[in-house]
Each structure stands twice: as C-alpha cells, then as structure tokens.
C-alpha positions in Angstrom: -37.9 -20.5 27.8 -38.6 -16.7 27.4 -35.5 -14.3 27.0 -35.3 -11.9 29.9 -37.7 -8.8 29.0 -35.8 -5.2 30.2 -38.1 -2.3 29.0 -36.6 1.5 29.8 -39.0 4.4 29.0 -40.2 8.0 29.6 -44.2 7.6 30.1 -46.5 10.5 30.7 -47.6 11.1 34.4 -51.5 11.8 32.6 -51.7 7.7 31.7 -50.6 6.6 35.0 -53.1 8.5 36.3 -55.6 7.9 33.7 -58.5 5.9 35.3 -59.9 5.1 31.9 -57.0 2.7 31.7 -56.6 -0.8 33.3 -53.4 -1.8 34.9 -52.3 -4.2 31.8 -53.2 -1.8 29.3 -50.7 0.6 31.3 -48.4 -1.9 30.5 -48.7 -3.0 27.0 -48.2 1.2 26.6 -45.1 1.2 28.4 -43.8 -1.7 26.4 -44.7 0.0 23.1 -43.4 3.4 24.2 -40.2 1.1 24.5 -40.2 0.3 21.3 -40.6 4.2 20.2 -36.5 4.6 21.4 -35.3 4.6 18.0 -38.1 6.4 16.2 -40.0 2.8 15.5 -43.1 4.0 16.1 -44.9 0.2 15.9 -44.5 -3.2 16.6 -45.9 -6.3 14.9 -46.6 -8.3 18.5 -49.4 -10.6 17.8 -51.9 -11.2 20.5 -50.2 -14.2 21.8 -46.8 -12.2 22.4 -49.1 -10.3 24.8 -50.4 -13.2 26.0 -46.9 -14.8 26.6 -45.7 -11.9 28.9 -48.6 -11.0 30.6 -50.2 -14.5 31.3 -53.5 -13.8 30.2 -55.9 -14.5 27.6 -56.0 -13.7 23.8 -59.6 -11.9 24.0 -58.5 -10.0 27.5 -55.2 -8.7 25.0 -57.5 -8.0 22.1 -60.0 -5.6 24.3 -56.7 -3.9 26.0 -55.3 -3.1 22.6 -58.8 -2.3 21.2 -59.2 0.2 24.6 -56.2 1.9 23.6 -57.4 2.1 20.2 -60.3 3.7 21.2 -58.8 6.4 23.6 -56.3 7.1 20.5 -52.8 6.1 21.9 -53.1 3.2 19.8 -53.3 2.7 16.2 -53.5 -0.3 14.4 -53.3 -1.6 11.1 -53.7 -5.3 9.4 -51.8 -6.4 6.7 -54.0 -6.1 3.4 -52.4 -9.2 1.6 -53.6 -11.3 4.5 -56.6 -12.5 4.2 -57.4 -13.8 7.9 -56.1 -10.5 9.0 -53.4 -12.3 11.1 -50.7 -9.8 10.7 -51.2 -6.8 12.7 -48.8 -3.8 13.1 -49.5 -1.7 16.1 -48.1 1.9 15.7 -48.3 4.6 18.8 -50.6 7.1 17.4 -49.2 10.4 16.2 -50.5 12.3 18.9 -49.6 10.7 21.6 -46.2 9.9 19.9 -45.5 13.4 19.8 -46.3 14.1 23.1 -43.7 11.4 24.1 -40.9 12.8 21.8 -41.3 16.0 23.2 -40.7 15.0 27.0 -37.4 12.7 25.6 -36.4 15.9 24.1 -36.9 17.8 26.9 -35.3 15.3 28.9 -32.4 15.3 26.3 -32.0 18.9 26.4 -32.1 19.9 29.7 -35.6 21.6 31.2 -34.4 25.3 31.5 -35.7 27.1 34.0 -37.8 30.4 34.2 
C-alpha cells in the first residue's frame, strides 16, 4: 500500500495557465516544486514512481517529463556509470527555479506595497 502523498507548494500562476502544458504534466511540476522546499532542487523518481501515483503509463510519464524538458522547467540528467541509463535525476531547471525562489521569498518577506 502507498504512504499517503501531502505536497504543499508556491506554483506560478503563468504554468497553470500555460496551455502548452497537459494536466499531468501540471502535476508532476507541482510535485517537483515540492521537492524544491529545502533547496533540493531534483529528485531521482523513476518513471514508474510517476506511474504509481498518477495511474498511467511509463511512455505517457516519459513524454510528460520529456515536454517539460523541452519547454525548459525540466532538466534531466542519467547517471553516467549506468549503462542502461536506468538512473535518472530530474532537477527543476535554473530558470524556472529561480523564478520560484523568488515568489517564496517574496512570500517570506512580506510583498511591500508602493
């Protein structure tokens, strides 16, 4: 039996909105932004994990990841020791990392006002 999954995070308005952007791969952002809360910027979730939580298909998880890839929230890297390429780390891209550290820290600090 799965644990209980409780994911708490700040996500831009822009990917909500972003109509480049399937429902699940709004999701497996969210849950990666959740893993951004103590600076870990990445997560070594293998296409099954996905799979596990979402209840779909391995190649439906690949495409999502490889989508957000593509649009550059995503990075990913394998691990160069392994030689089917079956360890993956999956990192928020710098860009869009930043761009989520700087609404927790305004969120943090207080939004002053004009």
């Amino acid at each position: 039996r799965m644990e209980t999954l409780y994911i708490k995070c700040i996500i831009p308005f822009s990917v909500l909105q972003n109509d480049k952007l399937t429902s699940l791969e709004k999701l497996i952002l969210i849950h990666m932004i959740s893993f951004s809360k103590n600076n870990d910027m990445y997560c070594w979730g293998t296409n099954q994990y996905f799979c596990d939580i979402y209840k779909v298909s391995r190649q439906t998880i690949s495409k999502s990841i490889n989508n957000l890839v593509k649009l550059g929230y995503l990075r990913s890297e394998y691990d160069k020791f392994n030689r089917m390429n079956q360890k993956r780390i999956i990192f928020l891209s710098d860009e869009f990392y930043g761009e989520i550290k700087g609404i927790k820290d305004k969120f943090n600090t207080g939004i002053k006002e004009n």
